[in-house]
DODO-544438 format. One record per residue (C-alpha): residue number from 1; chain; x, y, z. Coordinates in Angstrom, 3 decimals, always signed. Layout:
BEGIN
<pt NUM; 'A'; <X; Y; Z>>
...
//
This chain:
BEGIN
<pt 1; 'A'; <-43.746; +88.259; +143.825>>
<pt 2; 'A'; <-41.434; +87.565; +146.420>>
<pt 3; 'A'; <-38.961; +89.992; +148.660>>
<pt 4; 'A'; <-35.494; +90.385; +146.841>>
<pt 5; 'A'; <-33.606; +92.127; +149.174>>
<pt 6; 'A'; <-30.141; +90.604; +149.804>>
<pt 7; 'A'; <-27.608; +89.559; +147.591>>
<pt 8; 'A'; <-24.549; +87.338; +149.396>>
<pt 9; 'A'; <-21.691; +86.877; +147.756>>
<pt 10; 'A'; <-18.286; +84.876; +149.095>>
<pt 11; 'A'; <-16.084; +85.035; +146.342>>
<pt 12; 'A'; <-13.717; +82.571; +147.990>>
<pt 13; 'A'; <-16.224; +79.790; +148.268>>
<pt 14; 'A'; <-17.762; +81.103; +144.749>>
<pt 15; 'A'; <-21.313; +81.364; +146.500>>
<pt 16; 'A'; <-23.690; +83.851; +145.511>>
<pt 17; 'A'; <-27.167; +83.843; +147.621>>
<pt 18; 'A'; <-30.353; +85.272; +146.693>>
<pt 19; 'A'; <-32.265; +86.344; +149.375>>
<pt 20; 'A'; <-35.718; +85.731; +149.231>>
<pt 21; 'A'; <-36.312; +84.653; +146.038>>
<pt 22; 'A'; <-38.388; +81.102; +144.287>>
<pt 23; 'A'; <-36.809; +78.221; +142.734>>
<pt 24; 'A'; <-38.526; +78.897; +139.484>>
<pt 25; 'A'; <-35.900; +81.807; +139.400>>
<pt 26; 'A'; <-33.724; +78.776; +138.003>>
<pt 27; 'A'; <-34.892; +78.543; +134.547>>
<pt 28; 'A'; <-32.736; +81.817; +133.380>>
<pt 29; 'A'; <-29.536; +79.808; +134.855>>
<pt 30; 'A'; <-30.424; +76.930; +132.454>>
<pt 31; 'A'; <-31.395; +78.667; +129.559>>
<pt 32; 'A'; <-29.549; +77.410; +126.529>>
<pt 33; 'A'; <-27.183; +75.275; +129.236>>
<pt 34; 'A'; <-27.492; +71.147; +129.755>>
<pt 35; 'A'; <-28.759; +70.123; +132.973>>
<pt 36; 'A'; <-29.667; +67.917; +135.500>>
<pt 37; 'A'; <-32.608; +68.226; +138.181>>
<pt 38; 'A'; <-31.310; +66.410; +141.546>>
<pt 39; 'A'; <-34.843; +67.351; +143.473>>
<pt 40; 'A'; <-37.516; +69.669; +144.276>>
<pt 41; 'A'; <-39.943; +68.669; +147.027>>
<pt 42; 'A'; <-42.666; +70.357; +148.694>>
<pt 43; 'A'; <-44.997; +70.690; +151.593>>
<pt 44; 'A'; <-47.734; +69.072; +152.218>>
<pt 45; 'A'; <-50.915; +68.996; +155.220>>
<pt 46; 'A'; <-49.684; +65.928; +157.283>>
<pt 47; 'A'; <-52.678; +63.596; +158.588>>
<pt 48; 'A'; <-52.404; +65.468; +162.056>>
<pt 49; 'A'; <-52.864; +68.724; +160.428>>
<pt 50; 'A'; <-50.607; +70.230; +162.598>>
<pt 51; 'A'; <-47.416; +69.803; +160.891>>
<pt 52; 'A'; <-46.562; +69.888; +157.068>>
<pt 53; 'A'; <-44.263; +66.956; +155.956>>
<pt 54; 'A'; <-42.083; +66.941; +152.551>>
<pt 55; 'A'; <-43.201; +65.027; +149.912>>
<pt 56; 'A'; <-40.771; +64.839; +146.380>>
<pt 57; 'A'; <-42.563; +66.094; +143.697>>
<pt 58; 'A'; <-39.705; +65.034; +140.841>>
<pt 59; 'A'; <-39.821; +61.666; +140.732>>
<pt 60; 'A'; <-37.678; +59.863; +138.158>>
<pt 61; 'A'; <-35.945; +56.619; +138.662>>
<pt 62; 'A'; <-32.898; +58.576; +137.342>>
<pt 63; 'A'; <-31.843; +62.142; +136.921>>
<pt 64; 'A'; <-30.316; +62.042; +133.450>>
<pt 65; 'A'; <-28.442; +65.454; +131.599>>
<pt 66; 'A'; <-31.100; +66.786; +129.957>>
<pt 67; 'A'; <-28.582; +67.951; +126.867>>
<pt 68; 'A'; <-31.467; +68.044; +123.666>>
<pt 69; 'A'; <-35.385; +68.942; +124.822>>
<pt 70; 'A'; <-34.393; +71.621; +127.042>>
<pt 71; 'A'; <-37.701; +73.495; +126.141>>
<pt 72; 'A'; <-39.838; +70.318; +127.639>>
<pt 73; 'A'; <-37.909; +69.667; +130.383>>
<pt 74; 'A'; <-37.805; +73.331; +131.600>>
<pt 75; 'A'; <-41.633; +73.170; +130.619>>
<pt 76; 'A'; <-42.470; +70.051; +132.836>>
<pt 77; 'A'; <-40.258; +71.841; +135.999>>
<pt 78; 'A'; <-42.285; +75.154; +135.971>>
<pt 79; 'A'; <-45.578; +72.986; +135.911>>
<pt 80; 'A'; <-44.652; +71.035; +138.574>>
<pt 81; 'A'; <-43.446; +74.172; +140.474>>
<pt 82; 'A'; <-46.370; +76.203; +139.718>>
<pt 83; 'A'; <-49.050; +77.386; +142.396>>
<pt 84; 'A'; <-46.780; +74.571; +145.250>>
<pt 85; 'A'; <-44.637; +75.760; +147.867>>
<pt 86; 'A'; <-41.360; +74.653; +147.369>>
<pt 87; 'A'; <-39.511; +74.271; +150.432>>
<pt 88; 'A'; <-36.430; +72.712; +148.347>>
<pt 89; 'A'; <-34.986; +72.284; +144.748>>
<pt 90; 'A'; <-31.556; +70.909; +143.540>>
<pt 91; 'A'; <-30.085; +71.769; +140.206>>
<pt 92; 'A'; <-27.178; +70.741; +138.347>>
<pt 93; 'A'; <-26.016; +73.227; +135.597>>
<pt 94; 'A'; <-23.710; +72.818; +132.962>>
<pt 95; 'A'; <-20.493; +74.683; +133.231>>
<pt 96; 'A'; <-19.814; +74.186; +137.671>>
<pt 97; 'A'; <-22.935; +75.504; +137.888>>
<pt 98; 'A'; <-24.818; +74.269; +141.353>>
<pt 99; 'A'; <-28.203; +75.865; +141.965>>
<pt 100; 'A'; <-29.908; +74.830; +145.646>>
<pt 101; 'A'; <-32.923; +76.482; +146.716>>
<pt 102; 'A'; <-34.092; +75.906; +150.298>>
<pt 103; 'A'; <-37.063; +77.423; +152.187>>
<pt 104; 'A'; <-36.723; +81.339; +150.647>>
<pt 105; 'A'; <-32.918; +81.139; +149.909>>
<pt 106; 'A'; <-31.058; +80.611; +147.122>>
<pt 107; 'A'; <-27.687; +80.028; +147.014>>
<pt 108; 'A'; <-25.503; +79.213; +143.566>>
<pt 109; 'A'; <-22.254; +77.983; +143.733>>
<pt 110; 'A'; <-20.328; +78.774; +140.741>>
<pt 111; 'A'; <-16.946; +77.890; +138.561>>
<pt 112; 'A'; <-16.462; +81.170; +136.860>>
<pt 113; 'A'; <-18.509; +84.672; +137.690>>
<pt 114; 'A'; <-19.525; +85.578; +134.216>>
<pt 115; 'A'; <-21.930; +82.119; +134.033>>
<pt 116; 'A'; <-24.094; +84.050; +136.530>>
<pt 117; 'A'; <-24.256; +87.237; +135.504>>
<pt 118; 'A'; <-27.091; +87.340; +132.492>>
<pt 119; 'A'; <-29.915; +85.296; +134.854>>
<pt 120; 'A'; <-28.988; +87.716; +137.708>>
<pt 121; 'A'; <-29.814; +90.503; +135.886>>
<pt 122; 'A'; <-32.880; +89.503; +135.097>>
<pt 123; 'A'; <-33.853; +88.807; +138.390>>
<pt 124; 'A'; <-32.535; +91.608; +139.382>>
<pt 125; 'A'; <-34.921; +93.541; +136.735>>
<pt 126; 'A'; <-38.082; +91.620; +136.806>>
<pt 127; 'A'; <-38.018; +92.608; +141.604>>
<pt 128; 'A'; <-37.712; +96.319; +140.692>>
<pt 129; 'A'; <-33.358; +96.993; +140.389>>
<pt 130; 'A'; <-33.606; +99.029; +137.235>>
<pt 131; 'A'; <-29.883; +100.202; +137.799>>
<pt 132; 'A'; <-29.204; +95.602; +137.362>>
<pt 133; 'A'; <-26.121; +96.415; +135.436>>
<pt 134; 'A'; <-24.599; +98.440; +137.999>>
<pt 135; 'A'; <-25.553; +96.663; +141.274>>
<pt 136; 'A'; <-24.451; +93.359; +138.904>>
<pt 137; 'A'; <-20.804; +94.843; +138.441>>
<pt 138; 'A'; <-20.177; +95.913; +141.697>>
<pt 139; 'A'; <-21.639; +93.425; +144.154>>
<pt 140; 'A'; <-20.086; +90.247; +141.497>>
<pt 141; 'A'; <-16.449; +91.863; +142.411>>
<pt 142; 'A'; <-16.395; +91.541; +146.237>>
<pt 143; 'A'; <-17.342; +89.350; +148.977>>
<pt 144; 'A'; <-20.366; +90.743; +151.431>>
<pt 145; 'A'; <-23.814; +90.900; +152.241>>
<pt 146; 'A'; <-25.636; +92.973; +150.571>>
<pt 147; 'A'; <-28.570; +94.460; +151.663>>
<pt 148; 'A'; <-29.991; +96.255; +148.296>>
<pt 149; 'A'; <-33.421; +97.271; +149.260>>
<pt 150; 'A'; <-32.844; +100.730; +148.765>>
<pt 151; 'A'; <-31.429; +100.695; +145.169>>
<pt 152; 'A'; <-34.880; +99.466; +144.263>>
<pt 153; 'A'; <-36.263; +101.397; +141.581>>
<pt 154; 'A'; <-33.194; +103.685; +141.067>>
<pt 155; 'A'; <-31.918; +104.365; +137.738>>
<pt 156; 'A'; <-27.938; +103.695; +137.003>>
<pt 157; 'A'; <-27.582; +107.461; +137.153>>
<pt 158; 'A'; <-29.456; +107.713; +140.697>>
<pt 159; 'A'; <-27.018; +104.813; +142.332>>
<pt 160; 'A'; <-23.599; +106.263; +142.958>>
<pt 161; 'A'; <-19.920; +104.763; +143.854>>
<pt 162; 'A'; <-20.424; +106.321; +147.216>>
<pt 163; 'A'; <-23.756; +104.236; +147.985>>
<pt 164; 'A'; <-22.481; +101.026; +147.017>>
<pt 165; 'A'; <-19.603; +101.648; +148.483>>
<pt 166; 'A'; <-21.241; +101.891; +151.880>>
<pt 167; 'A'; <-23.536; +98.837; +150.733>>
<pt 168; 'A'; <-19.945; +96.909; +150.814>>
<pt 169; 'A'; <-18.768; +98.457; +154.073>>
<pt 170; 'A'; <-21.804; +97.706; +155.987>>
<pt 171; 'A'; <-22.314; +93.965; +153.937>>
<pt 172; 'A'; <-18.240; +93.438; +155.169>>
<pt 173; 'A'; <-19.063; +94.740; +159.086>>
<pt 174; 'A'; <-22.331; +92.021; +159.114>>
<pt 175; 'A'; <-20.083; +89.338; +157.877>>
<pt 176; 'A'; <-17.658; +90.130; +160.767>>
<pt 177; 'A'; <-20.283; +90.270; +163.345>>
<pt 178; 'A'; <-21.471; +86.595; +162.260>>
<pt 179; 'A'; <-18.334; +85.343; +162.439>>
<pt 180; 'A'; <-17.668; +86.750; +165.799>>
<pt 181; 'A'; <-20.915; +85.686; +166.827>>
<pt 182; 'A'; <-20.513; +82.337; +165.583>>
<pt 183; 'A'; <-16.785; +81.788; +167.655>>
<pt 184; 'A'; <-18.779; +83.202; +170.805>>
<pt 185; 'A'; <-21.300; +80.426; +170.298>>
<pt 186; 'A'; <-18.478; +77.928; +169.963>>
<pt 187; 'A'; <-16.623; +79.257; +173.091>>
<pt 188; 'A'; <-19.875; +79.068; +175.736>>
<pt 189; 'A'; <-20.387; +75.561; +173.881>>
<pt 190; 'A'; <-17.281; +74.238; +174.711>>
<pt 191; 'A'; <-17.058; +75.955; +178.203>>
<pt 192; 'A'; <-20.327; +74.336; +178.974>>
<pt 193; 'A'; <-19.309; +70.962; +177.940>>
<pt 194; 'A'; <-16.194; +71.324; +179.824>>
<pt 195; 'A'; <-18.411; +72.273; +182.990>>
<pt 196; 'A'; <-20.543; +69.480; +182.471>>
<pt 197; 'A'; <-17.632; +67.309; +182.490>>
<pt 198; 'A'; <-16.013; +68.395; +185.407>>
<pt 199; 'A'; <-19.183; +68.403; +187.689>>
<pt 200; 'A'; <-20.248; +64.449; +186.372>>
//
């Protein structure tokens, strides 16, 4: 079982990422939904053995809605998934729903918040959150990363306001320092090129 230990959530951009968790996390998004599988490739041994290369491992000539034999379809993408490391996996859901999985990360864009919130839970539930309806209703409501280790394990009654509150505070103050990291990046960039301009 993999790591769960960050949720991110921008509820402008209507993101939420899952971090680390597999793509086969994606069949409780399509349960009893119509969808679509875009891609999921893999890695394998390249013939220098020294690097892996990607190889598709979802071929169809087409990627129809798959609106009737959900059961099969769902059935065939957890085969195919099974025992291969999936470096990246593209899912169209019914209802806005855009699953993309890539190397550890998941990230779900959504149209409305409540499409998410059953299949979270359950992730949630089956990597140890025991309090899922609580972490669920708090970290679906505001924009930050999350770091959630900690509430592993913890019953609803043992997680209170005051620790998720300070989840929010210190998921808000890591967003800032990326974004301030980022324009910092962007400034020696640009001051670089500028100097390498001036001296050619």
């Amino acid at each position: 079982m993999e790591d769960f230990d960050t949720i991110d959530h921008n509820t402008r951009a209507k993101t939420i990422g899952l971090v680390v968790v597999g793509p086969m996390v994606a069949i409780h998004f399509m349960r009893n939904r119509n969808f679509r599988i875009v891609h999921v490739s893999k890695f394998i041994d390249s013939d220098s053995k020294k690097e892996f290369k990607e190889c598709d491992i979802y071929e169809k000539d087409e990627y129809p809605w798959v609106k009737d034999d959900h059961k099969n379809e769902m059935a065939e993408f957890t085969e195919r998934c099974a025992g291969e490391h999936i470096i990246h996996c593209h899912i169209e859901i019914e209802g806005g729903i855009d699953f993309e999985f890539s190397v550890g990360e998941l990230y779900i864009r959504y149209e409305k918040i409540h499409q998410l919130a059953d299949a979270i839970k359950i992730v949630l539930n089956y990597h140890g959150y025991y309090a899922a309806d609580k972490i669920w209703n708090y970290v679906s409501r505001y924009s930050a990363y999350y770091n959630i280790t900690n509430l592993k394990f913890l019953t609803t009654e043992q997680i209170t306001d005051e620790m998720l509150d300070l989840k929010l505070a210190e998921g808000v103050k890591y967003l800032e320092e990326g974004r301030i990291y980022c324009e910092e990046m962007d400034e020696a960039k640009e001051a670089n090129n500028l100097l390498n301009r001036n001296l050619n």
